[in-house]
MILO-495069 format. One record per residue (C-alpha): residue in three letters; x, y, z; residue number from 0. Coordinates in steps of 0.25 Angstrom, whole numbers, plus 2048, in hexadecimal, padded with zeros to 3 digits. Layout:
BEGIN
type->ALA, east->X, north->Y, up->Z, seq->NUM
...
END
This chain:
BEGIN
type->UNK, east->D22, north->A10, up->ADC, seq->0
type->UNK, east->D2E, north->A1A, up->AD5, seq->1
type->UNK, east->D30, north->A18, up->AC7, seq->2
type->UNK, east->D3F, north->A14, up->AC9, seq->3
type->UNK, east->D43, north->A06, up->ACC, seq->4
type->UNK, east->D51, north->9FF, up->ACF, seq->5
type->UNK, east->D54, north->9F0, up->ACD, seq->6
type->UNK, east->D61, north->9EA, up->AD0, seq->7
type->UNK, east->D68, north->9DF, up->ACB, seq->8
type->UNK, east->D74, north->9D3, up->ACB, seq->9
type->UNK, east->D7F, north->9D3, up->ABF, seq->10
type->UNK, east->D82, north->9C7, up->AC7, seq->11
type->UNK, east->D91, north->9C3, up->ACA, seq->12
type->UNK, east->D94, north->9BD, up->ABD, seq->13
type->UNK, east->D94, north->9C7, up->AB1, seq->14
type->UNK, east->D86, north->9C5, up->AA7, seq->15
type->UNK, east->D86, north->9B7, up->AAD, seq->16
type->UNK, east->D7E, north->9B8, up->AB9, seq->17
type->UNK, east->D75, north->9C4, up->AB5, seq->18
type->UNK, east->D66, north->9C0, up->AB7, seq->19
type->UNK, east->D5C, north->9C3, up->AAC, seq->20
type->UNK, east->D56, north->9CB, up->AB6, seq->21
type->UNK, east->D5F, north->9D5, up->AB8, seq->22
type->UNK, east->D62, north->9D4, up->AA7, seq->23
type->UNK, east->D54, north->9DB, up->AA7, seq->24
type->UNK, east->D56, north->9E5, up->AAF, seq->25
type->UNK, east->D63, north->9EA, up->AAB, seq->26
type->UNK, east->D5D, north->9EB, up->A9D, seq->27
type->UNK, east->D50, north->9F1, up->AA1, seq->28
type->UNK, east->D54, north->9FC, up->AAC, seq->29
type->UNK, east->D55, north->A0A, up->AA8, seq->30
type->UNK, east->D63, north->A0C, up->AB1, seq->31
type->UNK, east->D6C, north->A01, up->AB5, seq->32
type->UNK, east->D77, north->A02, up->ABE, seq->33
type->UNK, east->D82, north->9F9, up->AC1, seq->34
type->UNK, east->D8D, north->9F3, up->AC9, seq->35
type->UNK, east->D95, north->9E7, up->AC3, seq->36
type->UNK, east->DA1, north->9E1, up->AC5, seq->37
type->UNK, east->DA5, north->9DD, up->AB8, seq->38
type->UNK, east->DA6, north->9E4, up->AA9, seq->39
type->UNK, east->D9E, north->9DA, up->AA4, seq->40
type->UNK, east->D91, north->9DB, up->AAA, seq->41
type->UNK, east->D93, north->9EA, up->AA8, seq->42
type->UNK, east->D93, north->9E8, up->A9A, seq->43
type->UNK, east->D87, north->9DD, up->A9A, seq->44
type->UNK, east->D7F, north->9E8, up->AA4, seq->45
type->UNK, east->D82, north->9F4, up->A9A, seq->46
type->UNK, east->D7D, north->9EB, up->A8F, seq->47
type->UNK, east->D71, north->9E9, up->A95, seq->48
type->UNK, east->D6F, north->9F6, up->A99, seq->49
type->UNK, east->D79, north->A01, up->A91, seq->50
type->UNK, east->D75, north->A0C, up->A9A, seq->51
type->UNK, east->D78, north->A05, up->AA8, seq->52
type->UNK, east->D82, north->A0C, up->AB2, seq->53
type->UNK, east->D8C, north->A07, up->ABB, seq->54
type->UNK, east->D8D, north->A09, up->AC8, seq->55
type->UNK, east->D9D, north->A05, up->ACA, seq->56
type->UNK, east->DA0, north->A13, up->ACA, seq->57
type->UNK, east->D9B, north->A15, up->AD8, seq->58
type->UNK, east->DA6, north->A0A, up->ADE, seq->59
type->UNK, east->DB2, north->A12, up->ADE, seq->60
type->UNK, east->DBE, north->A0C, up->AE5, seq->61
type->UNK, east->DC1, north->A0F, up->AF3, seq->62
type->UNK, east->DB1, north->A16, up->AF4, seq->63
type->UNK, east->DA8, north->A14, up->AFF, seq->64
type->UNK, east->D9F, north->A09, up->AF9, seq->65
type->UNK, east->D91, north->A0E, up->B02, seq->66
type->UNK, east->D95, north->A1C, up->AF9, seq->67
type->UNK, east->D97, north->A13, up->AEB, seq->68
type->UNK, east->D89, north->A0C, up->AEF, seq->69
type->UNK, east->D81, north->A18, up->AF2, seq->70
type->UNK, east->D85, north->A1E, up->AE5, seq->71
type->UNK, east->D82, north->A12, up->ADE, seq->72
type->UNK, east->D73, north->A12, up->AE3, seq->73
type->UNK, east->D72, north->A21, up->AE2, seq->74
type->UNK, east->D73, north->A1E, up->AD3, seq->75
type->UNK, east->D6A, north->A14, up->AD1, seq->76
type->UNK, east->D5E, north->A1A, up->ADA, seq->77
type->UNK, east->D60, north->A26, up->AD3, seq->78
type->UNK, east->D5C, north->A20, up->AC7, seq->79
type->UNK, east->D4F, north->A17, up->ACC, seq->80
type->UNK, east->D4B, north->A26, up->AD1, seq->81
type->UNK, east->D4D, north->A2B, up->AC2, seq->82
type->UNK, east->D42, north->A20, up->ABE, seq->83
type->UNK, east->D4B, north->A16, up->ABA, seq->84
type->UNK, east->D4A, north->A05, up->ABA, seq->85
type->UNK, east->D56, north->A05, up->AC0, seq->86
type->UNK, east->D61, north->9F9, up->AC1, seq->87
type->UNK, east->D6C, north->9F6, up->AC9, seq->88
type->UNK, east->D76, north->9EA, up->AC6, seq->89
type->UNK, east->D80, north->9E6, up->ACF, seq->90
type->UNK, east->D8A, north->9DB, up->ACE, seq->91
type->UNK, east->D87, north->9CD, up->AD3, seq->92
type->UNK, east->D78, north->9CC, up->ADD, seq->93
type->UNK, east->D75, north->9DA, up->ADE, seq->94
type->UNK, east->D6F, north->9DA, up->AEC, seq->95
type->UNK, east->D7C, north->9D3, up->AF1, seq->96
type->UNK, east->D89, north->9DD, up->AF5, seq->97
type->UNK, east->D82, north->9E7, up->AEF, seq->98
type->UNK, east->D7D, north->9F3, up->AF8, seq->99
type->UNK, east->D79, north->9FC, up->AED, seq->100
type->UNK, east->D6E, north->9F2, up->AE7, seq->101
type->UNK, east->D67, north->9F2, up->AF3, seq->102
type->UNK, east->D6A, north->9FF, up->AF7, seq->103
type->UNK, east->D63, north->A05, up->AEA, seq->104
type->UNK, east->D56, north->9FB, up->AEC, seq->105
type->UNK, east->D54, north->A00, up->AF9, seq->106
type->UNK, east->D56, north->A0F, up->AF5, seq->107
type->UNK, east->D4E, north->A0D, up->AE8, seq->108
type->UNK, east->D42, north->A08, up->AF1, seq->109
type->UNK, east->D43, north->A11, up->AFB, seq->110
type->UNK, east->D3F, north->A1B, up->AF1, seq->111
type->UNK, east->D33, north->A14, up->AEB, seq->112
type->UNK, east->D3A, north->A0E, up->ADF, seq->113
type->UNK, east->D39, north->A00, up->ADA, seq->114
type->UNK, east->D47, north->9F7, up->ADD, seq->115
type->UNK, east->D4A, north->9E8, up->ADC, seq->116
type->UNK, east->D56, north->9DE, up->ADD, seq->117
type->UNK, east->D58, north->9D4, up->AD4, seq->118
type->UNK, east->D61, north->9C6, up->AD7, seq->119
type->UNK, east->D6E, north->9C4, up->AD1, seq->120
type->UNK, east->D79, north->9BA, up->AD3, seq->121
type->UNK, east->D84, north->9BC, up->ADD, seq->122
type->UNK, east->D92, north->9B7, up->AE1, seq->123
type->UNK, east->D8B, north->9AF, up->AED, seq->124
type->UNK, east->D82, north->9A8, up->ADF, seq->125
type->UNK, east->D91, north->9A6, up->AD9, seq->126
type->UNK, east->D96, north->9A1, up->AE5, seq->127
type->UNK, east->D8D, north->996, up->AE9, seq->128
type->UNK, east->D8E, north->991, up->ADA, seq->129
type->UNK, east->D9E, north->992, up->AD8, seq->130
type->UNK, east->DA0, north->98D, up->AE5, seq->131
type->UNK, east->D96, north->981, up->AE5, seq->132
type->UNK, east->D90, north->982, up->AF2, seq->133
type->UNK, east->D82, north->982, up->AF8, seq->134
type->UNK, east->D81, north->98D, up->B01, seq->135
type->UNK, east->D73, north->987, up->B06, seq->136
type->UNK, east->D7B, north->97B, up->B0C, seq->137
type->UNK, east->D81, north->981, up->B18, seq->138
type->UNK, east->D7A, north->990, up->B15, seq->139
type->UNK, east->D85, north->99C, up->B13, seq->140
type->UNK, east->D85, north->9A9, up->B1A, seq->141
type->UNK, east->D8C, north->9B4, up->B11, seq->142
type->UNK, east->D91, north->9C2, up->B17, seq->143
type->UNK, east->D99, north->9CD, up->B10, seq->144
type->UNK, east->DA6, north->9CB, up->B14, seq->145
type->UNK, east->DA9, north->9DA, up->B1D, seq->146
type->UNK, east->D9B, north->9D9, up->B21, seq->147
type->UNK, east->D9D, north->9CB, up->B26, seq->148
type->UNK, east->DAA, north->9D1, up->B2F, seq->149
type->UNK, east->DA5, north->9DC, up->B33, seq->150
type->UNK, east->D96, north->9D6, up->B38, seq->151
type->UNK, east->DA0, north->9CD, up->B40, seq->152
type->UNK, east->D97, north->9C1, up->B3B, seq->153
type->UNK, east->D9A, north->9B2, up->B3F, seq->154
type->UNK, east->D99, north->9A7, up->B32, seq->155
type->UNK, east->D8F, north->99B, up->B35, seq->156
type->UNK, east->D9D, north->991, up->B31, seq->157
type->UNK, east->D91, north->987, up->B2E, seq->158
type->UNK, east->D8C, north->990, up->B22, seq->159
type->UNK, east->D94, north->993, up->B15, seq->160
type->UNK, east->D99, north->9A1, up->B18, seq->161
type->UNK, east->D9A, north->9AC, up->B0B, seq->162
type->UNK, east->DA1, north->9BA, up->B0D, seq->163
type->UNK, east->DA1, north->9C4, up->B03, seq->164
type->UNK, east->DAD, north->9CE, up->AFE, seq->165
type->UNK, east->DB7, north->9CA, up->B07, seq->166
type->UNK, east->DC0, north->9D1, up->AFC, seq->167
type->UNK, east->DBB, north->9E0, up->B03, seq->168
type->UNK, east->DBA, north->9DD, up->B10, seq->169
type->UNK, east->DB8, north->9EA, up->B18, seq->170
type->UNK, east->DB5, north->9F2, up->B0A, seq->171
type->UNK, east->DAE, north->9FF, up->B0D, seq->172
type->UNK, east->DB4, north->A05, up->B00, seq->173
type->UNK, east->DB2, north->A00, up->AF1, seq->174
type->UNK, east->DBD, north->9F6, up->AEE, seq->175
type->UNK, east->DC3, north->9F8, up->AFA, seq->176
type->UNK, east->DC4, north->9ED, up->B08, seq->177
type->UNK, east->DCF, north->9E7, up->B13, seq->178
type->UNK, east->DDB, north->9E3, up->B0F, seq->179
type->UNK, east->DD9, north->9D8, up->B1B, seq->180
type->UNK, east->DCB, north->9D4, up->B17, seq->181
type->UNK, east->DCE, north->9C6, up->B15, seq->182
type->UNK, east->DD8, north->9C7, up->B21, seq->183
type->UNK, east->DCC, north->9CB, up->B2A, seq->184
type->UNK, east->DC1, north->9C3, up->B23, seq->185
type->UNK, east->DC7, north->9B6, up->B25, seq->186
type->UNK, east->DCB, north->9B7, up->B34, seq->187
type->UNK, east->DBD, north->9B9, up->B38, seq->188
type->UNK, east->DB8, north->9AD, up->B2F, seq->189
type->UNK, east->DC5, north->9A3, up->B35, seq->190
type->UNK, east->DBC, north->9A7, up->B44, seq->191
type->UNK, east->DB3, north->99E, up->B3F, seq->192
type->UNK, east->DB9, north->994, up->B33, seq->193
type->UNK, east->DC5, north->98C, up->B34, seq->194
type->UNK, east->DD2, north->991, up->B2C, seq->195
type->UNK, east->DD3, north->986, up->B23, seq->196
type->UNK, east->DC2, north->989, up->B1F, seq->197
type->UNK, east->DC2, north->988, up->B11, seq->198
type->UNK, east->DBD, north->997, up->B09, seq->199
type->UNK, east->DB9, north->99A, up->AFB, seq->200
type->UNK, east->DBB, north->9A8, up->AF7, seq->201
type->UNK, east->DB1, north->9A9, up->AEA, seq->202
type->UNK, east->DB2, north->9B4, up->ADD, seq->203
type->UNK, east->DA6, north->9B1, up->AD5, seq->204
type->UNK, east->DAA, north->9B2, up->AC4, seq->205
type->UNK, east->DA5, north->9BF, up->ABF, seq->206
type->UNK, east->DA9, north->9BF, up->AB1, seq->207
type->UNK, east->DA7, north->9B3, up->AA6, seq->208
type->UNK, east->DB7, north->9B3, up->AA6, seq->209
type->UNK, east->DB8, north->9B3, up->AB5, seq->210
type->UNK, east->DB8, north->9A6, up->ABB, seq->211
type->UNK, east->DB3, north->9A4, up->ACC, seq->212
type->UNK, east->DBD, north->9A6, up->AD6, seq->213
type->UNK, east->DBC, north->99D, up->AE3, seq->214
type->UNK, east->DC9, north->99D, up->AEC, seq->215
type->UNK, east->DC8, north->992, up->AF6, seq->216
type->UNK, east->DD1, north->993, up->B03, seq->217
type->UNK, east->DD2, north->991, up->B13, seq->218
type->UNK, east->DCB, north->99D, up->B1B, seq->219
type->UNK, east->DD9, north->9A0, up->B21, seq->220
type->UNK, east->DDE, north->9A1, up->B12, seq->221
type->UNK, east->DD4, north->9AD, up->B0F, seq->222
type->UNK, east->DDB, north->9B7, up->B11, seq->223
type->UNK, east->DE6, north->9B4, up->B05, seq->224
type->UNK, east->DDC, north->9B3, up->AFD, seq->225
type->UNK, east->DD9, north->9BC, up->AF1, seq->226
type->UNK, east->DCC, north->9C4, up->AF0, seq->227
type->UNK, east->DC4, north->9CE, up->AE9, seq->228
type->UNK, east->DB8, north->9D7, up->AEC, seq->229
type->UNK, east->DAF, north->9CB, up->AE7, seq->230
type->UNK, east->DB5, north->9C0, up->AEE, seq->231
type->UNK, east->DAA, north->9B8, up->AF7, seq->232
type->UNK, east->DAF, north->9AF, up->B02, seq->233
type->UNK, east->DA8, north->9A1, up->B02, seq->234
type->UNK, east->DA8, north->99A, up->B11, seq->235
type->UNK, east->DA3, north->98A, up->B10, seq->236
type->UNK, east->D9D, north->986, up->B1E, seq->237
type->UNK, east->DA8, north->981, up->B27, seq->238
type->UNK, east->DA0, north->977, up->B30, seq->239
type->UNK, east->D92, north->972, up->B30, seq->240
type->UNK, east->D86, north->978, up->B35, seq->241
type->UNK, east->D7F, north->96F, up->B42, seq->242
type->UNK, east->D73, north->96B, up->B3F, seq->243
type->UNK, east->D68, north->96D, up->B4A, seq->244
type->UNK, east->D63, north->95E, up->B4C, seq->245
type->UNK, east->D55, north->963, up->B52, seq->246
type->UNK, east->D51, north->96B, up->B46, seq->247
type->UNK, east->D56, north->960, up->B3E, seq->248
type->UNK, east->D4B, north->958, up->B45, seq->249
type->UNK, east->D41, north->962, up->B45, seq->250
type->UNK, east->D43, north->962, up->B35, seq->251
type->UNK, east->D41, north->955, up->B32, seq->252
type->UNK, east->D51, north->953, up->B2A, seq->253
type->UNK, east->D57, north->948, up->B2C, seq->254
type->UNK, east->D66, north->94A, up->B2A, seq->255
type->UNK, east->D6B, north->93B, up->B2C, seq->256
END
């Protein structure tokens, strides 16, 4: 095995708060650090930890193809895990969730023989389920990126809490940049299969200690005049219940009286 290694880790979505002790380590022990936050302060917390860390921002220039931002980004963090370095990547939030360039470095990185691993971190979806107080394991949850869930032309299971994500760049191709309309279009398909008056919860997780959460509660048909931002997350409660099959009940012994 090559010298070189790469591990990447979570900042997590709330600054310093949600950092593991895990991903403390490694920041503080790697000979080359790169990063993409969201926030000043977890910039701050990551060059204190690491003074000589670079960050990988300057890559996500407005109006840029983002497959062109992401190739440059893991360009400069394989480069170094060739140089010999112990490498680590941060990235906001979970690292292996909306967010090509992890996973795109890890594979490079062991296609060439080098040593690469993915630590956990906590992501809006954790956030979510805690500031919103439900059980996603009560009626289970099916979770799509919101372009990818119009696109893909896919059909919610109304029985199953229903989570999209960015609906505030739908259709983004370029960095910072989607439809105008996106809302428009988005809720359209989704009122093919809820009713109108379905009630919604469009969910901003609190980044900053001085930041509180955001949760906007409205009718599906309502969407649409609703205000978001690149980090809004649509939340969908289920809006019937799911049949139960009366033979497998049997042949499990539960008895539901």
């Amino acid at each position: 095995m090559a010298k070189g290694s790469l591990i990447v880790v979570g900042s997590g979505i709330a600054a310093l708060r949600h950092a593991t002790q895990e991903a403390c380590y490694h920041i503080s022990h790697a000979d080359k650090v790169f990063f993409l936050v969201v926030d000043p302060l977890t910039k701050a917390w990551i060059l204190k930890l690491n003074s000589a860390a670079e960050s990988l921002s300057v890559h996500l220039v407005p109006g840029k193809d983002r497959q062109e931002s992401f190739s440059e980004m893991v360009g400069r963090i394989v480069a170094a895990v060739r140089e010999g370095h112990r490498v680590c990547a941060v990235f906001y939030g979970h690292p292996g969730i909306f967010v090509q360039p992890s996973h795109m470095a890890i594979s490079r990185v062991r296609t060439e023989g080098y040593e690469a691993a993915m630590l956990p971190g906590v992501s809006t979806e954790d956030c979510l389920v805690a500031d919103l107080g439900v059980d996603l394991s009560q009626s289970g949850y099916q979770c799509y990126e919101a372009s990818n869930f119009l696109v893909c032309g896919t059909r919610p299971d109304e029985t199953a809490a229903l989570i999209l994500w960015q609906i505030g760049v739908i259709g983004q191709v370029k960095c910072g940049v989607g439809r105008e309309d996106g809302l428009q279009i988005l809720t359209k398909k989704l009122l093919s299969s809820y009713p109108a008056d379905h009630p919604v919860a469009i969910y901003e997780a609190a980044t900053l200690p001085v930041c509180d959460t955001t949760v906007r509660r409205t009718a599906l048909k309502d969407l649409p005049s609703c205000p978001v931002s690149p980090v809004s997350t649509l939340f969908i409660p289920p809006a019937r219940e799911s049949p139960l099959d009366a033979e497998m009940l049997a042949r499990l012994q539960i008895d539901i009286r």
